[in-house]
TIVEX-141048 format. One record per residue (C-alpha): residue number from 1; residue in one letter; x, y, z. Coordinates in steps of 0.05 Angstrom, whole numbers, plus 5000, padded with zeros to 4 digits. Layout:
BEGIN
+------+------+------+------+------+
: resi : resn :   xx :   yy :   zz :
+------+------+------+------+------+
:  NUM :    A :    X :    Y :    Z :
...
+------+------+------+------+------+
***
This chain:
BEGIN
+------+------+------+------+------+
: resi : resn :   xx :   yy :   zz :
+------+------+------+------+------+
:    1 :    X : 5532 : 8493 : 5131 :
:    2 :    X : 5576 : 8523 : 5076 :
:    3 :    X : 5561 : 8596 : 5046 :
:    4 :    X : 5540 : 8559 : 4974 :
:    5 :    X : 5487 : 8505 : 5000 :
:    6 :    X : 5462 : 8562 : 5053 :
:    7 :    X : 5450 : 8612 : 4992 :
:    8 :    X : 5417 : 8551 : 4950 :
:    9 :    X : 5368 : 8534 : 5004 :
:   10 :    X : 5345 : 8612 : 5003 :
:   11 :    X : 5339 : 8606 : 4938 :
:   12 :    X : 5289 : 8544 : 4927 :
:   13 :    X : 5253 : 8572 : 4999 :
:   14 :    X : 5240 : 8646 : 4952 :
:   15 :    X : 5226 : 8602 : 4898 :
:   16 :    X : 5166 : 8565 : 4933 :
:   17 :    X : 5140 : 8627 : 4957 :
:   18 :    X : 5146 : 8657 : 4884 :
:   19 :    X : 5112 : 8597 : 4862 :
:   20 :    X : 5053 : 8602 : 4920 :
:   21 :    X : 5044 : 8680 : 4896 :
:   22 :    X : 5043 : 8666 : 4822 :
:   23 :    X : 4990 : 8614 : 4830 :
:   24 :    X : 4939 : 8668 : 4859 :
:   25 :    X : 4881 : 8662 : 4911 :
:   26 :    X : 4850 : 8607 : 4891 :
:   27 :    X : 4920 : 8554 : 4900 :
:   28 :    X : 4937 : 8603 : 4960 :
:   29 :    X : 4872 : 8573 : 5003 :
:   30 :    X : 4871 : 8507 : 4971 :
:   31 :    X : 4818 : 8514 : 4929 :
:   32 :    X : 4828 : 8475 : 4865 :
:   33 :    X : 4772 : 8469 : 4807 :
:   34 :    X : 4768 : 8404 : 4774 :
:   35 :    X : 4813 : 8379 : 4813 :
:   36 :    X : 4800 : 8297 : 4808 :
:   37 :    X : 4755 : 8270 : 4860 :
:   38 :    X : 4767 : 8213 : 4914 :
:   39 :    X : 4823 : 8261 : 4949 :
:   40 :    X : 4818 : 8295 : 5015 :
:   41 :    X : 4874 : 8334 : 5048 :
:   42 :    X : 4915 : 8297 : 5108 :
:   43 :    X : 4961 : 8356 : 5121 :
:   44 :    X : 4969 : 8414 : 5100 :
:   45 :    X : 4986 : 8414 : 5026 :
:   46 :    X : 4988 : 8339 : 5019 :
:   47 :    X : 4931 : 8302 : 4999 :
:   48 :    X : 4907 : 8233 : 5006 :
:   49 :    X : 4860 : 8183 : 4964 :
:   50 :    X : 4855 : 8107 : 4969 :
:   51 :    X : 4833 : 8055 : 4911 :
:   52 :    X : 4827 : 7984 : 4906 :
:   53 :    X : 4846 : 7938 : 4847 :
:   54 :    X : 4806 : 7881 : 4823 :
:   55 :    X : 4820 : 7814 : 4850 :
:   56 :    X : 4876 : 7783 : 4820 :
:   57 :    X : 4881 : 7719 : 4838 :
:   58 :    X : 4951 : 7731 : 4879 :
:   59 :    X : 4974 : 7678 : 4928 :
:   60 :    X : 4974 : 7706 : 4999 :
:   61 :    X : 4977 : 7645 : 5044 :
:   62 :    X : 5053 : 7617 : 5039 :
:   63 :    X : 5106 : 7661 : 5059 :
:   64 :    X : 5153 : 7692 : 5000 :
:   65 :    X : 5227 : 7679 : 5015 :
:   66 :    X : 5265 : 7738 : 4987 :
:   67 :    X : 5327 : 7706 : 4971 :
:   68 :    X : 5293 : 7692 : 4898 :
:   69 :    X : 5292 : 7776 : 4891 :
:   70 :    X : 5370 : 7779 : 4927 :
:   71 :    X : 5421 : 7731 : 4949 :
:   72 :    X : 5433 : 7767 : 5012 :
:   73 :    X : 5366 : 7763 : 5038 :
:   74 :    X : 5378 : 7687 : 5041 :
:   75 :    X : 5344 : 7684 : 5117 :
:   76 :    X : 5287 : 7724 : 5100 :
:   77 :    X : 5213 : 7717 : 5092 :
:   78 :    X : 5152 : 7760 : 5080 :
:   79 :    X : 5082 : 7745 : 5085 :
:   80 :    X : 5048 : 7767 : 5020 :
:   81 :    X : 5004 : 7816 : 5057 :
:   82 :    X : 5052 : 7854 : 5090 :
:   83 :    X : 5097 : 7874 : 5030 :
:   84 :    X : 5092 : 7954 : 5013 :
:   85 :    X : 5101 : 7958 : 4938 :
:   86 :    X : 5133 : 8027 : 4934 :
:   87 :    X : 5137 : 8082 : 4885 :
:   88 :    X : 5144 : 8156 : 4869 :
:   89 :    X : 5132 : 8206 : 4809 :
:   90 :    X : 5180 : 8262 : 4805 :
:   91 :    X : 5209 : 8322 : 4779 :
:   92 :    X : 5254 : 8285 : 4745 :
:   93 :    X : 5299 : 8215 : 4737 :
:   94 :    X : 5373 : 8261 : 4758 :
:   95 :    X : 5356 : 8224 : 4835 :
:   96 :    X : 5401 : 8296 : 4848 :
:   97 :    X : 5389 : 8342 : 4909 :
:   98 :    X : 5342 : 8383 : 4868 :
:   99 :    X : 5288 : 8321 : 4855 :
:  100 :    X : 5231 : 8326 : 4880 :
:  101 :    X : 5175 : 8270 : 4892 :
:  102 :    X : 5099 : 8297 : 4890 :
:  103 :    X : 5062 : 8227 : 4887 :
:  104 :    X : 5069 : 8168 : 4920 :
:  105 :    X : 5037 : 8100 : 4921 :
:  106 :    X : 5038 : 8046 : 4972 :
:  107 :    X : 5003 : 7975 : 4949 :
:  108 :    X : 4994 : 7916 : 4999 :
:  109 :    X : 4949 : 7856 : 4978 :
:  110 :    X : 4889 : 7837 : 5017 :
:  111 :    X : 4866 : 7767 : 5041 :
:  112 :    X : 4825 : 7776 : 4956 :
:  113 :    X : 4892 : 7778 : 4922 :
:  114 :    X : 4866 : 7847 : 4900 :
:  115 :    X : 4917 : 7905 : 4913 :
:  116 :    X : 4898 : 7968 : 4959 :
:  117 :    X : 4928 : 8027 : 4944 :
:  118 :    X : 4941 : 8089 : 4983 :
:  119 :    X : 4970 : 8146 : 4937 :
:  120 :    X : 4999 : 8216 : 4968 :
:  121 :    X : 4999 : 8281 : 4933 :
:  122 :    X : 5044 : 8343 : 4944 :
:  123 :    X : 5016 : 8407 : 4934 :
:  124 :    X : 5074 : 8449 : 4929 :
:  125 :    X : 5138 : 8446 : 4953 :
:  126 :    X : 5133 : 8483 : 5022 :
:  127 :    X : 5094 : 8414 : 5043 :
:  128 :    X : 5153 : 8366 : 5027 :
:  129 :    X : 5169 : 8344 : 5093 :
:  130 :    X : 5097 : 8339 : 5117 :
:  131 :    X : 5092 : 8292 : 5044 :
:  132 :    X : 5149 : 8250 : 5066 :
:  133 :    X : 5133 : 8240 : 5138 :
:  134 :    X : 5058 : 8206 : 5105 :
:  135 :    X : 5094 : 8169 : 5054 :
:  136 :    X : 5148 : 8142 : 5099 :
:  137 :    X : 5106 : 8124 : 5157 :
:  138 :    X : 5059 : 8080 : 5103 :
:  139 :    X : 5123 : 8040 : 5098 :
:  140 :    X : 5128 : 8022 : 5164 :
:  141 :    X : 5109 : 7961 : 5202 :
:  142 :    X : 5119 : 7915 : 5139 :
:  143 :    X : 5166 : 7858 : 5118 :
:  144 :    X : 5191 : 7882 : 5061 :
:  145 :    X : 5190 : 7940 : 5013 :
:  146 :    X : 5183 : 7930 : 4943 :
:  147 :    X : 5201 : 7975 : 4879 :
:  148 :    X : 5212 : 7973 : 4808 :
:  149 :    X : 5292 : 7998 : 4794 :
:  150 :    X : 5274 : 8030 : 4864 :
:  151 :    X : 5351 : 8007 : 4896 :
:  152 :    X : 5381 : 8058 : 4850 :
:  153 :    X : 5318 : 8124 : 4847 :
:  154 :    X : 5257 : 8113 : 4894 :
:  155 :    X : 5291 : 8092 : 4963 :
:  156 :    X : 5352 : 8136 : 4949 :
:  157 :    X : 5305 : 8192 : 4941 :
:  158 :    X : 5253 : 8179 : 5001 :
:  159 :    X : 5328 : 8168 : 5046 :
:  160 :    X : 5350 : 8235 : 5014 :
:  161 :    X : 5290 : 8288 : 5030 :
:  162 :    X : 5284 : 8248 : 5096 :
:  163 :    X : 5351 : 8269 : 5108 :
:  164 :    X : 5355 : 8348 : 5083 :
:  165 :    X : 5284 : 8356 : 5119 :
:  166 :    X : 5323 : 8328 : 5188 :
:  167 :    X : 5287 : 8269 : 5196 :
:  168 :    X : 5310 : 8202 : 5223 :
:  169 :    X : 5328 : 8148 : 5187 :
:  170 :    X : 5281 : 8091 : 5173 :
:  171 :    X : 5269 : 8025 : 5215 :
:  172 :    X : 5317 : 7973 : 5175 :
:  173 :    X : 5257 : 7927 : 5135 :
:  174 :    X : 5291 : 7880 : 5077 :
:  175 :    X : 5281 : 7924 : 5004 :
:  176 :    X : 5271 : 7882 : 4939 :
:  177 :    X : 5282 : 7908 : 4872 :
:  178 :    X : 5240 : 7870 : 4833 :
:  179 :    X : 5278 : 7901 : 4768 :
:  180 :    X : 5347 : 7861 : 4784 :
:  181 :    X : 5316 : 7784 : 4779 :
:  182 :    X : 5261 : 7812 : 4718 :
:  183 :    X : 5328 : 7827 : 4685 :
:  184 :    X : 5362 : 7760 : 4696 :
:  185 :    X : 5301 : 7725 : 4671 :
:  186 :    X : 5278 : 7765 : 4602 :
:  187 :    X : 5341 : 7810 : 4592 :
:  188 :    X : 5364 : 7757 : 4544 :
:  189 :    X : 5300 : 7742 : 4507 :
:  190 :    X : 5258 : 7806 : 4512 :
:  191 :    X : 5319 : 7859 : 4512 :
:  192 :    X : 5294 : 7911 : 4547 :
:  193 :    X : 5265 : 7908 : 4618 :
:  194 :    X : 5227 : 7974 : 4619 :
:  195 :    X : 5168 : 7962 : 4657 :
:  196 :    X : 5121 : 7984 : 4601 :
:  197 :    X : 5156 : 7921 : 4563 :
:  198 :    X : 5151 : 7872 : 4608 :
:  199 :    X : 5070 : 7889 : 4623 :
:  200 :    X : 5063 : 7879 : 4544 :
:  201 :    X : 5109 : 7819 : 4540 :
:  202 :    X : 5098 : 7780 : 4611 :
:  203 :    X : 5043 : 7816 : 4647 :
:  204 :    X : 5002 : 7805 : 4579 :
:  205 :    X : 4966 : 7871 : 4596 :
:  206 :    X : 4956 : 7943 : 4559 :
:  207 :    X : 4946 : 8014 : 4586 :
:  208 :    X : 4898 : 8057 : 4546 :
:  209 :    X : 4908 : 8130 : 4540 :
:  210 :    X : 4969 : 8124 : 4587 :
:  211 :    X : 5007 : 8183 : 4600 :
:  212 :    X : 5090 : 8179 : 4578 :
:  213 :    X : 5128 : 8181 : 4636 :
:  214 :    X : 5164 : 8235 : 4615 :
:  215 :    X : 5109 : 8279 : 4605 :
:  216 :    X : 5085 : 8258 : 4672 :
:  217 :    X : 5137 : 8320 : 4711 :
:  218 :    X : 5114 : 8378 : 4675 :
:  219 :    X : 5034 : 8360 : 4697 :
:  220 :    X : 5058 : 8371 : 4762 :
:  221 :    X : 5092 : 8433 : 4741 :
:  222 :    X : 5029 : 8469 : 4710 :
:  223 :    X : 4987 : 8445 : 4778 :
:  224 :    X : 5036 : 8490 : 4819 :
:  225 :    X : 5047 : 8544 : 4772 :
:  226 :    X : 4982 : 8561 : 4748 :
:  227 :    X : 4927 : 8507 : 4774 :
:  228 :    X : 4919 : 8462 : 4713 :
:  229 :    X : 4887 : 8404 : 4740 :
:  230 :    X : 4866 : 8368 : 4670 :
:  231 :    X : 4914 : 8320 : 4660 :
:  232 :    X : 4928 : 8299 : 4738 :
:  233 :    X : 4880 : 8236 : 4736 :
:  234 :    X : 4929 : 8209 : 4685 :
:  235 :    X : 4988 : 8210 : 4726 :
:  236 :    X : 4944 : 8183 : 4790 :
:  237 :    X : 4918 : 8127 : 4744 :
:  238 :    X : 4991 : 8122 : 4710 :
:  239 :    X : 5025 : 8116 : 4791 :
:  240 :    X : 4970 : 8059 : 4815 :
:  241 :    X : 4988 : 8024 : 4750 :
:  242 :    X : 5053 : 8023 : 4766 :
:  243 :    X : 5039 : 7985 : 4831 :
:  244 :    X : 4985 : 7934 : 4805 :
:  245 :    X : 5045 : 7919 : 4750 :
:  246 :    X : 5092 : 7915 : 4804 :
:  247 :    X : 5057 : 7873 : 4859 :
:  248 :    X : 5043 : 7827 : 4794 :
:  249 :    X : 5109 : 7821 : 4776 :
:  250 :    X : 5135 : 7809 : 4857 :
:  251 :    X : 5093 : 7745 : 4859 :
:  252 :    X : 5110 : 7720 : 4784 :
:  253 :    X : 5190 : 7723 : 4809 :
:  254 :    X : 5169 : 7677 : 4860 :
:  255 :    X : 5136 : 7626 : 4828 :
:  256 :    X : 5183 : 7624 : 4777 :
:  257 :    X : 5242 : 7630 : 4829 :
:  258 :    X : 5207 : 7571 : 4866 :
:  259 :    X : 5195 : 7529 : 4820 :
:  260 :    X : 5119 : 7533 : 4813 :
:  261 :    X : 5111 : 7569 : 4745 :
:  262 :    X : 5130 : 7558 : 4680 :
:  263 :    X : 5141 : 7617 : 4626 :
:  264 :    X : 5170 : 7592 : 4561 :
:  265 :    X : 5203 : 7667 : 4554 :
:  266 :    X : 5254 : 7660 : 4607 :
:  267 :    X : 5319 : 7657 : 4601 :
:  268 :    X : 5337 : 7582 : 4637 :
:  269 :    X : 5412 : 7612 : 4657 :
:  270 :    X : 5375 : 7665 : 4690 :
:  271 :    X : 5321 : 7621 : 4722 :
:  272 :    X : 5375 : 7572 : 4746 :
:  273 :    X : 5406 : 7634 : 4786 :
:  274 :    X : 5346 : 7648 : 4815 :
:  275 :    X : 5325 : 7578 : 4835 :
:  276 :    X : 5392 : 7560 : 4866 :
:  277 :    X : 5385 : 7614 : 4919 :
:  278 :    X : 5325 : 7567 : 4936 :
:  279 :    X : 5341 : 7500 : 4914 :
:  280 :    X : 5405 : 7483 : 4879 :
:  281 :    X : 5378 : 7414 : 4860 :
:  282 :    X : 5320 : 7446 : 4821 :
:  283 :    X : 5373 : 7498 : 4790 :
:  284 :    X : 5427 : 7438 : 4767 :
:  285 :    X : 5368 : 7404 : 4724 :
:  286 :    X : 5345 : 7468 : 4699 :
:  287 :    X : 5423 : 7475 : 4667 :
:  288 :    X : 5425 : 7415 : 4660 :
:  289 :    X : 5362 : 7412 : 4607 :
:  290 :    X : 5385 : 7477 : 4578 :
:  291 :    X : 5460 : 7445 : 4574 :
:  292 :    X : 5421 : 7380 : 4533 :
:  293 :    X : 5386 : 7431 : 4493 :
:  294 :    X : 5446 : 7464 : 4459 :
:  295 :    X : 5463 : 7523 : 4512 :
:  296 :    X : 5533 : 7526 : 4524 :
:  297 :    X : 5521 : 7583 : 4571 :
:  298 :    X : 5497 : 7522 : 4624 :
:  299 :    X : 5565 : 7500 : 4636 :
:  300 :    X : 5588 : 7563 : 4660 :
:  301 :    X : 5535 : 7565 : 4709 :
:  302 :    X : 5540 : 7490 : 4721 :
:  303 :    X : 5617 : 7507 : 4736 :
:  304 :    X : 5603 : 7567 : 4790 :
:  305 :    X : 5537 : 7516 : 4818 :
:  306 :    X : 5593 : 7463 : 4832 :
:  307 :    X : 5644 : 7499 : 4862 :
:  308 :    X : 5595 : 7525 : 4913 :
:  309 :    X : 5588 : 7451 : 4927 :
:  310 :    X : 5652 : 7431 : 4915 :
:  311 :    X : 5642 : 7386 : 4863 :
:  312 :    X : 5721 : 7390 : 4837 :
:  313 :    X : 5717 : 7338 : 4788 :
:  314 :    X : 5649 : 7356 : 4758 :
:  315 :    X : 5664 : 7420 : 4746 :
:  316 :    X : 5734 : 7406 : 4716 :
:  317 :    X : 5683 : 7362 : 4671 :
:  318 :    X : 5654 : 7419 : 4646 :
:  319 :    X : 5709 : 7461 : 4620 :
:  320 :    X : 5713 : 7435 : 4550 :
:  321 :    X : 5637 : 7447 : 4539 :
:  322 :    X : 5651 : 7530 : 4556 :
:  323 :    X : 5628 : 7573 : 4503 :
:  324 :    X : 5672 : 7602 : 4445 :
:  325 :    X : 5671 : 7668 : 4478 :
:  326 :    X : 5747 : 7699 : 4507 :
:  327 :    X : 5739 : 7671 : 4583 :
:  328 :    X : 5722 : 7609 : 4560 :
:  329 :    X : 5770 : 7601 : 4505 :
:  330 :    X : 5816 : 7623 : 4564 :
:  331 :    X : 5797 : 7560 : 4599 :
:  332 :    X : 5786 : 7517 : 4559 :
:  333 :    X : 5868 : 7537 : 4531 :
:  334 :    X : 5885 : 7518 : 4608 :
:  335 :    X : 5855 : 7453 : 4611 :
:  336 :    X : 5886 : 7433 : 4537 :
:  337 :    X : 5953 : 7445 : 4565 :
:  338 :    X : 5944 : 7420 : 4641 :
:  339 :    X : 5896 : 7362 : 4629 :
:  340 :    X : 5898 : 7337 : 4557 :
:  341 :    X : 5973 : 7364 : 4557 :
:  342 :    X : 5955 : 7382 : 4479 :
:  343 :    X : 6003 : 7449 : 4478 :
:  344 :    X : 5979 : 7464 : 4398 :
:  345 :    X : 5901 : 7466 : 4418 :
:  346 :    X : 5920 : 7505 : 4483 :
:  347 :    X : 5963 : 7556 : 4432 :
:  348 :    X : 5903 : 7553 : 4384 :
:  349 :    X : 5851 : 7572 : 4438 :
:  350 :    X : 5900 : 7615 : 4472 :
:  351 :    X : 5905 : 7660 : 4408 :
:  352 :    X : 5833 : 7656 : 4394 :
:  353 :    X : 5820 : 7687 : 4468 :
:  354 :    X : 5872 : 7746 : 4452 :
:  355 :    X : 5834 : 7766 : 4388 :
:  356 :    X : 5775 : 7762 : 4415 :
:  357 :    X : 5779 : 7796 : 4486 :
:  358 :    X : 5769 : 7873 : 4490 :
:  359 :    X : 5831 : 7913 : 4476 :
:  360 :    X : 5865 : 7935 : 4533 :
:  361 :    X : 5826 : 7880 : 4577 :
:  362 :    X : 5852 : 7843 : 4640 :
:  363 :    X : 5841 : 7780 : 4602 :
:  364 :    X : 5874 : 7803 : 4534 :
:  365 :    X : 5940 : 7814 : 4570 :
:  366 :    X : 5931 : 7746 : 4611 :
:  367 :    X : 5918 : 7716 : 4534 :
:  368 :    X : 5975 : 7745 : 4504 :
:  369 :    X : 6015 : 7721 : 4556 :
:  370 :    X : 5998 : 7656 : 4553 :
:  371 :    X : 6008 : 7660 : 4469 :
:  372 :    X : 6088 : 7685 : 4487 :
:  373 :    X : 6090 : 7616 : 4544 :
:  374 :    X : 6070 : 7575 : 4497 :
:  375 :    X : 6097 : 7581 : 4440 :
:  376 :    X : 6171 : 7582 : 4487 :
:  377 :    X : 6139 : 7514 : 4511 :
:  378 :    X : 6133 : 7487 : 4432 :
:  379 :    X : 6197 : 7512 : 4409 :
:  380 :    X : 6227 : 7470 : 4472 :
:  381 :    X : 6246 : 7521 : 4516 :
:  382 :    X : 6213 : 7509 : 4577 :
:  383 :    X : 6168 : 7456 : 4600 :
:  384 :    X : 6089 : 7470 : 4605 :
:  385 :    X : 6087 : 7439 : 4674 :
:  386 :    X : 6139 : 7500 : 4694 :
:  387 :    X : 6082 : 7546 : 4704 :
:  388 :    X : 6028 : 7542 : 4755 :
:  389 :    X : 6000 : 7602 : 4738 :
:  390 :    X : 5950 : 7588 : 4683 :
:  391 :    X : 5987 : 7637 : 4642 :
+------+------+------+------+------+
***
């Protein structure tokens, strides 16, 4: 261990002493006035409480394949109940050494389509690892994990303090962040994907008297330092949320991903995507009825759909209809020269790719080289069948 992380360590262990001295006697034994019912201690310094959701009429009975949540879990299913929707509150969103987690909450769906929820609380920070041994273990023995933008903070962070507090890693179980296919259905129509957004926007659903999530640190912050307890049932209420949004949103991806739901907000490019990791017939009539209706965006889906199939000819078919944006100018410039063998429409979209394409771009320089060919080719200096390239 080097001399600078060995003096940091002694300084956050004096700092959590500090912190268990300045709260006085009453923190020091555990005793905590007003401190929100329903929880009961499970170690020492971490607590425990358990609440139930109202039924919510959630499938349970077929299996969900989670290819619809990530291509590479193509294989893999879960039954409904045995998913572990997954996440923590923190000190803060750096995901950085210094992060800490102080509440977890663990969701599974019972045989009601109601949501159970098991929520862990951290004390103070001497109890860390005893806190992430609970919340870790309440993730075992399921199919899958699920989190909201969890691939790039929650899971990081649980593999992290597992990690600096020695313990092994975690049995391998398939993780689905439900964030990544949310975004390629409403990032186009709704904009942002925060999940306060999509609960107004998809979820149709409201919180009252919610507490920001970026007030939700510094509760945590006046529990340790000086015992505040007023304002923790917010950020218990604020966590369970979290998971009743997120279980929601798990099964709405899968339905829409299989087919078996409709939603007039999605984007169809980003629904075909989903539905041809499931069924690529169901995904080529979803472009093509967004191709019918206007979309040009289809055929470049339509175009990567086909070549997975190889479906050479149909996909060569669908190079004129590419949008006007600079790859498909691009193309479309290749197939004017190669199959129409029009050099002053290749030239044309050629130049129109250049000016559009970011400066400095891979594709600008391919563009402006293609411009210089040619133009060589129209003043009769070379033939455009001299270059395989696509130059």
């Amino acid at each position: 261990m080097s001399a600078n992380l060995r003096s940091r360590l002694q300084r956050m262990r004096e700092a959590a002493r500090q912190t268990v001295a300045d709260a006085g006697p009453a923190r020091a034994e555990g005793g905590d006035p007003g401190f929100p019912s329903g929880w009961s201690h499970v170690a020492d310094g971490v607590r425990r409480a358990r609440w139930c959701s109202q039924p919510l009429g959630l499938a349970t009975q077929a299996p969900i394949r989670l290819a619809a949540f990530a291509r590479r879990f193509s294989a893999e299913t879960a039954d409904p109940r045995r998913v572990a929707f997954f996440d923590f509150e923190t000190t803060g969103l750096s995901g950085g050494a210094g992060t800490i987690a102080f509440l977890a909450a663990i969701g599974r769906i019972d045989e009601a389509g109601s949501v159970r929820v098991v929520q862990y609380f951290l004390d103070d920070y001497p109890a860390e690892r005893a806190f992430i041994q609970h919340v870790s273990e309440a993730l075992l023995d399921v199919d899958a994990i699920a989190t909201y933008n969890g691939s790039s903070f929650d899971m990081p962070l649980l593999l992290t303090r597992r990690a600096m507090h020695g313990l092994d890693a975690l049995p391998a179980v398939p993780h689905v962040d439900v964030l990544h296919p949310v975004r390629r259905l409403y990032r186009t129509t709704i904009g942002a994907c925060a999940l306060s957004s999509i609960e107004a926007t998809i979820l149709d659903c409201s919180r009252d008297g919610d507490i920001p999530g970026s007030e939700v640190p510094q509760v945590w912050f006046d529990f340790v330092k000086q015992g505040q307890c007023d304002r923790l049932q917010q950020v218990f209420v604020h966590n369970r949320l979290d998971i009743v949004s997120l279980a929601r949103l798990f099964f709405h991806v899968g339905l829409i991903a299989g087919g078996a739901a409709e939603d007039p907000l999605c984007d169809p490019i980003g629904r075909a995507e989903l539905e041809s990791r499931l069924d690529s017939d169901r995904a080529e009539r979803t472009l093509r009825g967004a191709l019918a209706s206007g979309d040009l965006r289809a055929s470049r889906a339509l175009m990567r759909l086909y070549r997975q199939q190889e479906r050479w000819q149909e996909r060569l078919d669908m190079v004129p209809l590419l949008p006007d944006d600079p790859a498909g100018l691009f193309s479309r410039s290749v197939y004017a020269e190669r199959v129409r063998h029009d050099i002053d429409e290749a030239l044309a979209l050629a130049l129109r790719s250049s000016e559009l394409a970011r400066p400095g771009s891979t594709l600008r320089q391919r563009a402006l080289r293609r411009v210089d060919r040619l133009r060589i080719v129209l003043a009769g200096g070379q033939s455009s069948g001299s270059s395989s390239s696509g130059r």
